[in-house]
C-alpha positions in Angstrom: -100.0 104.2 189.9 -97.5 105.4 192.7 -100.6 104.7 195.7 -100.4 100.9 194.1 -96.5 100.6 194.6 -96.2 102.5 197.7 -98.7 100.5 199.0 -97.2 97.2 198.0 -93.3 98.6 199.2 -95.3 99.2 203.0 -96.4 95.7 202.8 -93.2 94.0 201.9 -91.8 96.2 204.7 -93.8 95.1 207.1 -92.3 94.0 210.5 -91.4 90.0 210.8 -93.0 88.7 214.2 -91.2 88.5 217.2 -89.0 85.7 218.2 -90.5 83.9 221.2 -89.0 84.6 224.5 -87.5 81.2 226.2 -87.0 83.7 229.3 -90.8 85.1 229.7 -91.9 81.4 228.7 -90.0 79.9 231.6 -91.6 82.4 233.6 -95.3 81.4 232.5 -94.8 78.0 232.8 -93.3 78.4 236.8 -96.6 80.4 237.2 -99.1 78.6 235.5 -98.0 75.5 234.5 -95.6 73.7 236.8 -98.4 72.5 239.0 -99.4 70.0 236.5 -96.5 70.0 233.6 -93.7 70.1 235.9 -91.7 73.2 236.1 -90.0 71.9 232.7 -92.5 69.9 231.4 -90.9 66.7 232.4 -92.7 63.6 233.5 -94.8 64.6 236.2 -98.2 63.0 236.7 -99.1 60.5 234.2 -102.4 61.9 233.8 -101.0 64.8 232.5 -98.9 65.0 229.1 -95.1 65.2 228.8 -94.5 68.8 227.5 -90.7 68.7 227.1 -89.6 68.2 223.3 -93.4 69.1 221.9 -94.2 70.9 218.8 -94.6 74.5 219.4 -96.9 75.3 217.0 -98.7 71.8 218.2 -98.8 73.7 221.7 -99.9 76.8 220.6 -102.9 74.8 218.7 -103.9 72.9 222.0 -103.5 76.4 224.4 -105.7 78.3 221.7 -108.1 75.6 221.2 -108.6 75.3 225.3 -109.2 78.7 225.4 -111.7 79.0 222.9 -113.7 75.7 224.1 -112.8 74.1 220.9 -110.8 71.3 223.1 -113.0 70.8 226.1 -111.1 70.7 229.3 -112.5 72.8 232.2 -108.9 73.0 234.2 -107.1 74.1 230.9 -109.7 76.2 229.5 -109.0 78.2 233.1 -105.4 78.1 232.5 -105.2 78.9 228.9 -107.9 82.1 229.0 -105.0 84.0 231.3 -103.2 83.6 228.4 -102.3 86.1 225.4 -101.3 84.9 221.9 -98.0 85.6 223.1 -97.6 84.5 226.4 -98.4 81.1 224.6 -95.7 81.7 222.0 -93.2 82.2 224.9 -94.4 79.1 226.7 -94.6 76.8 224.2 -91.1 77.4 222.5 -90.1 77.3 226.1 -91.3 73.8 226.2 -90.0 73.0 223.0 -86.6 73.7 223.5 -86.4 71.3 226.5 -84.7 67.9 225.4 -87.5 65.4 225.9 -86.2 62.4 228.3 -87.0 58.9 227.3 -90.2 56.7 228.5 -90.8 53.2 229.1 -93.1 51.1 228.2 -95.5 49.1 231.1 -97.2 46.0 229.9 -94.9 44.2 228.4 -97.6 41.9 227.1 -99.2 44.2 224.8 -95.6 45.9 223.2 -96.1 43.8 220.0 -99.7 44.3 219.6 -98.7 48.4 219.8 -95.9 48.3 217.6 -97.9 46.2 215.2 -100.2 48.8 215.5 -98.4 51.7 215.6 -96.1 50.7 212.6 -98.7 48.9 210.4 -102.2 49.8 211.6 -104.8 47.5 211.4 -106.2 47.0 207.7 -109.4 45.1 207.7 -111.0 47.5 210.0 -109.1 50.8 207.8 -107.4 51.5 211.1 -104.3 53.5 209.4 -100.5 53.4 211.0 -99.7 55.6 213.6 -96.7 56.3 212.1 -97.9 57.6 208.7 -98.6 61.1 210.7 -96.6 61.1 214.2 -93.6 59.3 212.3 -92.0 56.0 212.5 -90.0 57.1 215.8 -92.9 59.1 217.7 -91.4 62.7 216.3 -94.3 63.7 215.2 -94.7 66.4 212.4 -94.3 70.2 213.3 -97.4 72.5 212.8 -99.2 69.4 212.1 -99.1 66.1 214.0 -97.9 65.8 217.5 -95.0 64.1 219.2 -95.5 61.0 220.8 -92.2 59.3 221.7 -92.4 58.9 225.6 -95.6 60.2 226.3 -97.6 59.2 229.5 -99.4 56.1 228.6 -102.2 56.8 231.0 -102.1 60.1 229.2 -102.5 58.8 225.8 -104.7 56.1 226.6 -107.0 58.6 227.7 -107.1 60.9 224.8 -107.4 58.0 222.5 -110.5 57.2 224.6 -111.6 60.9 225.1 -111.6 61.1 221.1 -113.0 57.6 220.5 -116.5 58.9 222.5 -116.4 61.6 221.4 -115.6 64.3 223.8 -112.6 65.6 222.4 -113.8 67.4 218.8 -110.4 69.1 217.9 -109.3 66.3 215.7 -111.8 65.0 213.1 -109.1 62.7 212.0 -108.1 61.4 215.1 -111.8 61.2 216.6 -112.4 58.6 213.2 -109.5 56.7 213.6 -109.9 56.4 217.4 -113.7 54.8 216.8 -112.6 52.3 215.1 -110.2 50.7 218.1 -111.3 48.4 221.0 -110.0 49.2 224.7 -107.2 46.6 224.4 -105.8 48.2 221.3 -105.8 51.6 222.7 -104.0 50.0 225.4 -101.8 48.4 223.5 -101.0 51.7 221.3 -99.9 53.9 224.6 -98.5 51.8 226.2 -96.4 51.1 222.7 -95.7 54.7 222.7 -94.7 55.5 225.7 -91.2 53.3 225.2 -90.7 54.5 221.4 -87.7 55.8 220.4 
């Protein structure tokens, strides 16, 4: 009887993980990641994502999943295999913590069609709203959906492609939903997201 509680006490007792470090994170992503990302994850190329203001758990998913071939991406699988679990713990609340700065929108053509979109989806083809998961303003959902206010369009454009043939496999979900859209409504869709607020 006293093995069971001692060993139930040690568990309860065990050490709670260690905060991230915004200071070893900066450092990582001046090393590793500025060349792309920015040094703060700002809005450097538009073929690359916006970093600032991201989820860090979201992060941590995409760095592990490029390491482990999961999300296919040669350049990232490079950068994300130099990486420990908690180098990309560090990095990604480092991103996180920057205030992400507000995007624009391109084609002003196709804003209604992406906010139609975006906001409603499109029913007789069971496309759902974008904002039932990534949230009426782009925010996202921590840990589970990612944010989208002011992302690259180019960037998000291409995802929505990559996943609509079929080349990016970490998102079931999205991969479905993605199939179901024709070019000009994925153009539509970033582009409408690149200006949300």
């Amino acid at each position: 009887m006293g093995l069971v509680f001692t060993a139930a006490a040690s568990a309860s007792e065990a050490p709670a993980p260690a905060k991230p470090d915004l200071n070893k994170g900066q450092a990582i992503s001046a090393q590793v990641c500025s060349a792309c990302h920015t040094a703060d994850g700002s809005r450097g190329s538009p073929a690359n994502p916006i970093l600032q203001g991201q989820h860090a758990d979201y992060l941590v998913k995409q760095l592990t999943e490029f390491k482990s071939g999961k999300r296919d991406n040669a350049v990232m699988k490079g950068m994300a295999s130099t990486l420990s679990d908690e180098d990309m713990k560090n990095v990604a609340a480092f991103y996180a913590s920057k205030q992400a700065k507000e995007g624009a929108s391109k084609d002003k053509t196709l804003v209604a069609l992406g906010e139609k979109i975006y906001r409603g989806g499109i029913a007789d083809r069971q496309i759902p709203a974008c904002a039932g998961c990534h949230s009426p303003n782009g925010a996202g959902i921590p840990a589970q959906y990612p944010r989208l206010s002011g992302q690259h369009s180019d960037y998000t454009e291409l995802q929505l492609n990559t996943f609509r043939a079929g080349k990016r496999g970490n998102s079931v979900q999205m991969a479905a939903i993605a199939a179901k859209m024709n070019d000009r409504e994925i153009k539509a869709v970033a582009d409408y997201i690149a200006g949300l607020r």
